[in-house]
C-alpha positions as a Python dict, from the first residue, in 0.01 Angstrom:
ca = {
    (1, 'X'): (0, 0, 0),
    (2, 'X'): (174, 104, -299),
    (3, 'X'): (-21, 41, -570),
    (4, 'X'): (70, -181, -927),
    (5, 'X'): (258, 40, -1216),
    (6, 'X'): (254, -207, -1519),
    (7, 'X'): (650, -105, -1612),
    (8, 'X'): (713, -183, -1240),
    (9, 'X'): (540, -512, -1191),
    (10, 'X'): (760, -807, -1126),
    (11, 'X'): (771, -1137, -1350),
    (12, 'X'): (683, -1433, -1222),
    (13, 'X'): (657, -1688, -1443),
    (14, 'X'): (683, -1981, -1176),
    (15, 'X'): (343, -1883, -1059),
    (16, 'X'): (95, -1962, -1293),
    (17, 'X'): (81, -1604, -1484),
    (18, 'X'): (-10, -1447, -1197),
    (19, 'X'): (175, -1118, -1119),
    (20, 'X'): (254, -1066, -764),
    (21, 'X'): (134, -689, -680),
    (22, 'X'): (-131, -663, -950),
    (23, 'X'): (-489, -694, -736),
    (24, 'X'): (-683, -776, -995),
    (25, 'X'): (-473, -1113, -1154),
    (26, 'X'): (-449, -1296, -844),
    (27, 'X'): (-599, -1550, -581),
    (28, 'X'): (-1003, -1469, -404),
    (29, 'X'): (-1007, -1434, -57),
    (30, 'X'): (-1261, -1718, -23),
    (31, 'X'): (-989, -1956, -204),
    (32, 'X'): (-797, -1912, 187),
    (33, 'X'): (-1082, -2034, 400),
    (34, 'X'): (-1061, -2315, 474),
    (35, 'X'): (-650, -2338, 535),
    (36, 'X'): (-703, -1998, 734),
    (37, 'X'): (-999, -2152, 924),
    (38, 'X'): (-825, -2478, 1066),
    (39, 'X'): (-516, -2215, 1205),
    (40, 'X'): (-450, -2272, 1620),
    (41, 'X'): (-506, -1948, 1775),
    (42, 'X'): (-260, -1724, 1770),
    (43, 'X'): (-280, -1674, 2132),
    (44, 'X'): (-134, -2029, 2154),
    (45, 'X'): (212, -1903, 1965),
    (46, 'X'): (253, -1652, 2267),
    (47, 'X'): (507, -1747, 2574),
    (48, 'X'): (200, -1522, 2779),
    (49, 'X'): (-67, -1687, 2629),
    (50, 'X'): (-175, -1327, 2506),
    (51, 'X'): (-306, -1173, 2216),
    (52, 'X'): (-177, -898, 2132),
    (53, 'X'): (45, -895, 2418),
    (54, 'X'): (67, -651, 2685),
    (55, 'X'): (368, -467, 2484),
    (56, 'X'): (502, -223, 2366),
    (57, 'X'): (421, -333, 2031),
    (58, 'X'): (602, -206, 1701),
    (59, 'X'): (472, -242, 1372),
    (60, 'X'): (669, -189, 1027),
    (61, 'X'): (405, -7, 811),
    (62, 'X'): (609, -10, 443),
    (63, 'X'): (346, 210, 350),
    (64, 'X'): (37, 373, 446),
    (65, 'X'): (-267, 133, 519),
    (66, 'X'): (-19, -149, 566),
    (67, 'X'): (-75, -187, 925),
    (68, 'X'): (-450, -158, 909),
    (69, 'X'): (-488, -419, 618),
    (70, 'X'): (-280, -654, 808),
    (71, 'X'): (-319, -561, 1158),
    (72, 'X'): (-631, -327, 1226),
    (73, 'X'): (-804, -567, 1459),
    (74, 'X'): (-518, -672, 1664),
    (75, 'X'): (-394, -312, 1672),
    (76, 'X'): (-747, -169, 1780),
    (77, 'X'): (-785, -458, 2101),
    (78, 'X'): (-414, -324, 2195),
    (79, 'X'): (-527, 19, 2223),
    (80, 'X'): (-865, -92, 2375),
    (81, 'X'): (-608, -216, 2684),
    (82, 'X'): (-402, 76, 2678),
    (83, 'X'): (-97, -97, 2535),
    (84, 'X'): (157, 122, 2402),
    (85, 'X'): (218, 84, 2020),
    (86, 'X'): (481, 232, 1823),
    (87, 'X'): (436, 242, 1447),
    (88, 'X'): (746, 288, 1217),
    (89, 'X'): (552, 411, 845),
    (90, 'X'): (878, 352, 603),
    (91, 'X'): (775, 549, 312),
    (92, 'X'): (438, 802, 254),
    (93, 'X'): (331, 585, -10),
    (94, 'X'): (396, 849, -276),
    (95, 'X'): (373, 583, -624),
    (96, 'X'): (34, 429, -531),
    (97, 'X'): (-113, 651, -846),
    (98, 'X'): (152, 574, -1130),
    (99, 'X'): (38, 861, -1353),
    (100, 'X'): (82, 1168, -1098),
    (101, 'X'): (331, 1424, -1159),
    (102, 'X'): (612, 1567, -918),
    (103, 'X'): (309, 1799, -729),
    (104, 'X'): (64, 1564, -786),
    (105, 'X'): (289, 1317, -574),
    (106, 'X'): (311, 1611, -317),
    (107, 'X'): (-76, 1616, -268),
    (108, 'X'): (-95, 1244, -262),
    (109, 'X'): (161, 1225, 34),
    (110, 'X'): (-55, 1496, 192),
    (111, 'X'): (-423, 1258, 164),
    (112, 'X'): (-218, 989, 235),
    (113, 'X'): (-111, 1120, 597),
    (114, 'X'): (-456, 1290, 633),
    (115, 'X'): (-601, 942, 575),
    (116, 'X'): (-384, 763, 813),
    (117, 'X'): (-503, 974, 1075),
    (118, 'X'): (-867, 935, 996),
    (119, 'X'): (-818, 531, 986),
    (120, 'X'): (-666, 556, 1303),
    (121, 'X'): (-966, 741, 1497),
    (122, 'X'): (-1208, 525, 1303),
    (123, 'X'): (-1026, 232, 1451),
    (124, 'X'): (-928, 324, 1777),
    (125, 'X'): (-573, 289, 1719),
    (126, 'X'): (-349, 498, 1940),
    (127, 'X'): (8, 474, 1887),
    (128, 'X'): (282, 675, 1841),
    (129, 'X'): (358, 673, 1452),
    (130, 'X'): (712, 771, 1315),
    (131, 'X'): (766, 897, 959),
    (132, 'X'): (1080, 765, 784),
    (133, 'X'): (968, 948, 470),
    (134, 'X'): (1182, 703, 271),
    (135, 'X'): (1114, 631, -84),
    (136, 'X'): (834, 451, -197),
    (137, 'X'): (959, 164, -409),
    (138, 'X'): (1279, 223, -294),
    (139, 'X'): (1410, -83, -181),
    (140, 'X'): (1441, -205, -519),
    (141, 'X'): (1576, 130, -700),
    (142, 'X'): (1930, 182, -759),
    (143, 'X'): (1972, 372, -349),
    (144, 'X'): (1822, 28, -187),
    (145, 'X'): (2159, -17, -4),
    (146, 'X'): (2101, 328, 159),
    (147, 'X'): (1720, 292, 198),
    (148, 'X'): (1796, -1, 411),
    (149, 'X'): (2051, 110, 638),
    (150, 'X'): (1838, 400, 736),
    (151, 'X'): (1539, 163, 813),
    (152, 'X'): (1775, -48, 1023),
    (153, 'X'): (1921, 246, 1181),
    (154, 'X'): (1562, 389, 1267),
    (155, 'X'): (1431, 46, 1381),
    (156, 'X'): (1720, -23, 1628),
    (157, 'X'): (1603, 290, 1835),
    (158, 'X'): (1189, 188, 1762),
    (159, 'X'): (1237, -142, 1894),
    (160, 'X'): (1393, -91, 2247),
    (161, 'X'): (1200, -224, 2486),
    (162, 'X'): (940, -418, 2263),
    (163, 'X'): (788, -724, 2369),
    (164, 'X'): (707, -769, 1979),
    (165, 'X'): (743, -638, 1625),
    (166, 'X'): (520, -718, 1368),
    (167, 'X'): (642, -704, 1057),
    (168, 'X'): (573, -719, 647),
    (169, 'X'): (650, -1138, 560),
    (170, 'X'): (1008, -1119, 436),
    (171, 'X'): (892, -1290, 55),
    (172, 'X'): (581, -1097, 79),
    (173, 'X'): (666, -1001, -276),
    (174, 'X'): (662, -639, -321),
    (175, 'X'): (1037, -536, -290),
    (176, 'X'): (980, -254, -2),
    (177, 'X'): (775, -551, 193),
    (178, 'X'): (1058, -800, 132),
    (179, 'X'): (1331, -530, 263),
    (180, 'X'): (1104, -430, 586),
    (181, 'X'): (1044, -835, 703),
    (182, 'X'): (1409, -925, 600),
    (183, 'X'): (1547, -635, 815),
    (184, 'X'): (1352, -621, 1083),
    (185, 'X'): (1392, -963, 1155),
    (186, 'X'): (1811, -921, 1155),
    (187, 'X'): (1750, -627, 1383),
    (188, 'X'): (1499, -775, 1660),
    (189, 'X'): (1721, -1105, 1626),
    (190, 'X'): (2024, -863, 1750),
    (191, 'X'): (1769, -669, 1981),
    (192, 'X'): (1619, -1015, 2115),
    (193, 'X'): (1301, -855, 2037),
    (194, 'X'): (1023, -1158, 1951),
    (195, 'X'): (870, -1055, 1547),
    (196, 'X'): (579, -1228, 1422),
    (197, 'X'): (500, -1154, 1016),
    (198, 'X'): (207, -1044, 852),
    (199, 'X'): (112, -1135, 460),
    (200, 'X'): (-10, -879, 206),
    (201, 'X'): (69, -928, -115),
    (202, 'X'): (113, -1318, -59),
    (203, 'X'): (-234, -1384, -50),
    (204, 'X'): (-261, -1242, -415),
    (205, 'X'): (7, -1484, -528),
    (206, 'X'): (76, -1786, -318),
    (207, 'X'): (-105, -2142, -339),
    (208, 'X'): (-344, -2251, -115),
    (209, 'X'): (-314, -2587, -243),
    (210, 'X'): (47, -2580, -222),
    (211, 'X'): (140, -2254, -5),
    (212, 'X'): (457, -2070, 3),
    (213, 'X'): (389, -1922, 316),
    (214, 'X'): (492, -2165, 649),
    (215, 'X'): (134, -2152, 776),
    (216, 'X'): (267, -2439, 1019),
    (217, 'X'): (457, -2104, 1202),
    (218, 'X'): (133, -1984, 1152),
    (219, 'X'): (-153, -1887, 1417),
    (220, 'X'): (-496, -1692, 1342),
    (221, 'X'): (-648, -1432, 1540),
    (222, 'X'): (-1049, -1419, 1582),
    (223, 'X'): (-1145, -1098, 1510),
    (224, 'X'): (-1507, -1018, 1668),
    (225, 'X'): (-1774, -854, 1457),
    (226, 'X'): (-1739, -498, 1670),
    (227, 'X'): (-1300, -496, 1568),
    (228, 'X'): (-1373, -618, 1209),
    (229, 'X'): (-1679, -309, 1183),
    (230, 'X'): (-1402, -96, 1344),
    (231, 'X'): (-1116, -230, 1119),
    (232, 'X'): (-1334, -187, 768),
    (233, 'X'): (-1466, 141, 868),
    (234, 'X'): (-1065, 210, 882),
    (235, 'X'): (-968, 118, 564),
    (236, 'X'): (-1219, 285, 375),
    (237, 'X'): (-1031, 616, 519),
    (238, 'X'): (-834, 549, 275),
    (239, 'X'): (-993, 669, -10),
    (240, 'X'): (-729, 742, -241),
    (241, 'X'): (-668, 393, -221),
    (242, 'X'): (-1028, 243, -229),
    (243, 'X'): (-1218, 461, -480),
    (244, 'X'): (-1180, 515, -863),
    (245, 'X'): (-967, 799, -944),
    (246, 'X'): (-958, 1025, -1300),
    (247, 'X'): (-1066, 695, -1460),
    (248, 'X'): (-861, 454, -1322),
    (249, 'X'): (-950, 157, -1113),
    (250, 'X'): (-903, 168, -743),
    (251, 'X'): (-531, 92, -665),
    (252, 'X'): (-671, -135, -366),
    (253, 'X'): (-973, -304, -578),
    (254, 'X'): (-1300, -488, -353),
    (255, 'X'): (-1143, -847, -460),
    (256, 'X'): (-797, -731, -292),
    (257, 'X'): (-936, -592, -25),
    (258, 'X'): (-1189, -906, 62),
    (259, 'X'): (-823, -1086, 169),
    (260, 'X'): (-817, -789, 460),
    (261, 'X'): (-1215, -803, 532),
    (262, 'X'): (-1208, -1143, 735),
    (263, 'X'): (-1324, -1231, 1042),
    (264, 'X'): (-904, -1337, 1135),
    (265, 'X'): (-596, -1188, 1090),
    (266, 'X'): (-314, -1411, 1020),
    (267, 'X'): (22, -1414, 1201),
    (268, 'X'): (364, -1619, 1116),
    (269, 'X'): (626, -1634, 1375),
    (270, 'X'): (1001, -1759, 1359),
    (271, 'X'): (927, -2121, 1467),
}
């Protein structure tokens, strides 16, 4: 996750004052329950009638944590039944701390990657994760065009093969998210590889009394108590992310993170 810079933050002034990737001005978690409790299974979206599916499964991780926030307890049963995973991490999340210096970003990348691999053991996720090393926030600085044709270039050669790509919700809201969902869906549409879309940032801003996000495309998986235990004890690895830091607030603070700590993960799909 890359966390909220105040010069960065994007203006939204259809949506009540609330900024879209600032944690701490947006929607509870418990404001969702009852729309994300009344979701079909998401088992029921699946032509096999599985989920997660028997594979391979790719994920498009914009940043580190990504795929656990979203996708922790459907990514630990696929591992539990040996089903191969491929994880395509777009950027090192390098601009979660706003106020680091050029080495300061250095070390950050390093925890960051050091974390990842800690989350995953404390998960039980295997996969096979490949590093783009792209910018972070770059899909909305002045290379974007560039930053996406080497994400759609590296994603045409991740998903050969897949039997599904999960992927960040297209208006998810932070621009990297936006760019991942957009073009991964063009390039499984070309690949004929099935995507199903995960929210992050849109349960911060959207609704629930009027959502944004199709949850009639929408299905829920039931995450047991031994995959959600699993799945928290993974996303505290990231401490960078979860703890205060030389005075400053967590980037991920407990009210964001409550969205991710759920007993379902939510999952969109095409139609």
């Amino acid at each position: 996750m890359a966390g909220w810079n105040p010069a960065d933050v994007l203006t939204v002034s259809d949506l009540g004052g609330i900024d879209r990737i600032n944690p701490v001005s947006g929607r509870l978690a418990n404001e969702w329950d009852a729309l994300i409790g009344a979701l079909s299974p998401v088992a029921d979206r699946m032509e096999s009638g599985d989920w997660p599916p028997p594979g391979p499964i790719v994920v498009v991780a914009p940043h580190p944590d990504d795929e656990v926030l979203a996708a922790g307890a459907t990514l630990a049963a696929a591992s539990d039944a040996d089903t191969e995973i491929r994880i395509l991490a777009v950027t090192d999340g390098e601009m979660s701390h706003p106020y680091l210096a050029a080495a300061g970003r250095r070390g950050l990348v390093a925890r960051r990657l050091a974390e990842t691999v800690a989350a995953y053991k404390a998960v039980g996720i295997v996969a096979d994760r490949l590093r783009l090393s792209l910018p972070d926030g770059g899909a909305a600085g002045p290379r974007g065009a560039y930053w996406e044709v080497k994400l759609a270039d590296a994603l045409t050669s991740v998903v050969a093969g897949a039997a599904l790509c999960l992927v960040p919700l297209a208006s998810d809201g932070h621009p990297d998210h936006d760019a991942c969902g957009r073009i991964a869906n063009e390039v499984c549409g070309k690949a004929g590889v099935p995507v199903a879309s995960f929210p992050i940032w849109s349960w911060n801003w959207d609704d629930p009394d009027d959502p944004v996000i199709p949850f009639e495309k929408a299905g829920r998986f039931a995450v047991s108590a031994e995959l959600l235990h699993r799945k928290l004890a993974g996303i505290d690895a990231y401490a960078s992310q979860v703890n205060p830091e030389d005075g400053n607030r967590p980037v991920l603070p407990p009210e964001f993170l409550a969205h991710f700590s759920r007993s379902s993960e939510v999952f969109l799909f095409p139609a």
